[in-house]
C-alpha positions in Angstrom: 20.6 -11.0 -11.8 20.0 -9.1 -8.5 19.7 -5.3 -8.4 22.7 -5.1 -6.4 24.4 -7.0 -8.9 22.6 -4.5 -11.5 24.3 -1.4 -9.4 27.6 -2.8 -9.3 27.6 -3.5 -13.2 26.4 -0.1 -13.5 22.9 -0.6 -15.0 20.4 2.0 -13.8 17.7 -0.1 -12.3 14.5 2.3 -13.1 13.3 0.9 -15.8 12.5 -2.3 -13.5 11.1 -0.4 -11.0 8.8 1.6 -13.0 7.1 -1.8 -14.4 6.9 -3.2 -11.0 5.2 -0.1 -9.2 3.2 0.2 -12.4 1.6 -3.3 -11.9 1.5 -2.7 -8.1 0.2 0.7 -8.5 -2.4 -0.6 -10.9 -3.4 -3.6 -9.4 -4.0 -1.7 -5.9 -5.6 1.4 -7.8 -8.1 -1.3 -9.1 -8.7 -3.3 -5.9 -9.6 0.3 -3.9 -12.4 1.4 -6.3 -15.0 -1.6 -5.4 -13.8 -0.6 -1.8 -14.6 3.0 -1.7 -18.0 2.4 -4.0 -18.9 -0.5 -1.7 -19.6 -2.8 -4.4 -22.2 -5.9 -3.0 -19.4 -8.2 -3.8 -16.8 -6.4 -1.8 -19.4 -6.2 1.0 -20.3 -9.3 1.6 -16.1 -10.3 1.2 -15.6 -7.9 4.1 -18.4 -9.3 5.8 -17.7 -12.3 5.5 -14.0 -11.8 6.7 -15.8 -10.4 9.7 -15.3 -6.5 9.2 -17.5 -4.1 9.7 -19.3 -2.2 6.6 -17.9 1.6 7.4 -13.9 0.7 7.4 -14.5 -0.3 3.8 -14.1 3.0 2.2 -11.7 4.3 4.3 -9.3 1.0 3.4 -10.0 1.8 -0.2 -9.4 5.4 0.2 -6.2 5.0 2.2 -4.8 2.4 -0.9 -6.2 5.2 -3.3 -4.0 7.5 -1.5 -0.7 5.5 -1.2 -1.0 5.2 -4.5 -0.8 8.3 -5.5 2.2 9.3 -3.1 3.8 6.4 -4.1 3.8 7.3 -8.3 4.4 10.9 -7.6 7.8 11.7 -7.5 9.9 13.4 -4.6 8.3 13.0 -1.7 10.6 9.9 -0.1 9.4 10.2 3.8 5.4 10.3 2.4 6.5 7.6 -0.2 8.3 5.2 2.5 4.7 5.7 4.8 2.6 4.8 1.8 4.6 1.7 1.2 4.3 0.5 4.8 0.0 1.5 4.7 -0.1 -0.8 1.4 1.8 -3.5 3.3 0.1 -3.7 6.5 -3.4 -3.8 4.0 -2.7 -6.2 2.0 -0.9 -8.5 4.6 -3.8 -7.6 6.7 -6.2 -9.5 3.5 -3.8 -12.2 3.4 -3.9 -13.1 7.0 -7.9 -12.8 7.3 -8.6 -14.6 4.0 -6.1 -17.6 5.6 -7.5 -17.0 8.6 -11.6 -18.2 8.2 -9.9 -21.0 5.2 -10.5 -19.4 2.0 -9.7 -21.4 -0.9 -6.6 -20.0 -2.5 -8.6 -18.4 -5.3 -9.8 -16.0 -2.7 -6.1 -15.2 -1.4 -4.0 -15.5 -3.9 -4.8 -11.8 -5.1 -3.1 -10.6 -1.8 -0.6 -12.9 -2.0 0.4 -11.1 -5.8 -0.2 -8.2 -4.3 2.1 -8.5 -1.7 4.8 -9.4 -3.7 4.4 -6.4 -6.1 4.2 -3.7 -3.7 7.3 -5.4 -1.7 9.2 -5.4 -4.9 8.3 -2.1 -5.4 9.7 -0.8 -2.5 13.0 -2.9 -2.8 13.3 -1.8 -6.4 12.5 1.7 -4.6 15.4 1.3 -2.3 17.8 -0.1 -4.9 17.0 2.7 -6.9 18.2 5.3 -3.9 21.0 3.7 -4.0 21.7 3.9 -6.7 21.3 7.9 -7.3 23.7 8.2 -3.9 26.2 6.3 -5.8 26.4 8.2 -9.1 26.5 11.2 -6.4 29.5 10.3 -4.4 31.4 9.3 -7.8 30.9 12.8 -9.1 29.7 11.3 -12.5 28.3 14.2 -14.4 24.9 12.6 -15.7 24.7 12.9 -19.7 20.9 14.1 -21.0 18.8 12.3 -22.9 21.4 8.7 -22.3 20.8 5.7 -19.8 24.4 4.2 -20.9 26.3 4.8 -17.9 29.7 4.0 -20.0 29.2 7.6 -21.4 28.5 9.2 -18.1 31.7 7.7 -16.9 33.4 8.1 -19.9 31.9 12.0 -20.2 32.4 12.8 -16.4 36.5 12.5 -17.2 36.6 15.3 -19.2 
């Protein structure tokens, strides 16, 4: 079922997002840290994708970053910026790791990540939506319930 589909049956599609910026907040949390301790391995990868040494921690502090401003909430003009930085770095990886042949071991990870963080930021978008819809209907929201049959039911009276 798409997340369209999801609005227009009335299913509030946070839950889904939550678990895909989790994994895509995780997974990019995780690939930062060798980046900004310039871990040998991640040296030599860089190296060998013909970067120099000194962007390294700044790559991995700018993920670090867009992380956080992407799970903090609020924020939507920071949080659209971060989504764009995560995308251009790991389409960035993609592209050089396809670009000197590496075996798809050695891409894939971008590849995943790509597809999180894009998901994300759909999700993201769905979930805006979303919000603005329950706002133009004037449905009052019911605390401490997800079921948006009460809200609609509860927002009549």
């Amino acid at each position: 079922m798409t997340s369209s589909a999801s609005i227009r049956e009335g299913r509030n599609p946070k839950v889904l997002y939550r678990t895909v910026t989790g994994l895509a907040a995780a997974l990019m949390l995780l690939a930062s840290i060798p980046d900004i301790l310039q871990i040998p391995e991640a040296v030599s990868i860089f190296a060998r994708l013909g970067y120099p040494r000194y962007l390294l921690p700044f790559l991995g502090t700018a993920k670090a970053l867009g992380v956080a401003a992407i799970i903090v909430p609020g924020l939507p003009r920071l949080k659209e910026w971060a989504y764009a930085g995560l995308v251009f770095d790991v389409l960035g990886a993609l592209f050089s790791h396809l670009s000197v042949g590496d075996p798809p071991p050695a891409w894939i990870p971008a590849a995943v990540a790509l597809s999180l963080v894009s998901g994300s930021y759909l999700l993201y978008r769905t979930q805006l939506a979303y919000r603005s819809r329950t706002r133009e209907s004037g449905l009052v929201p019911v605390p401490g319930t997800t079921d948006r049959n009460a809200e609609l039911w509860l927002s009549r009276y």
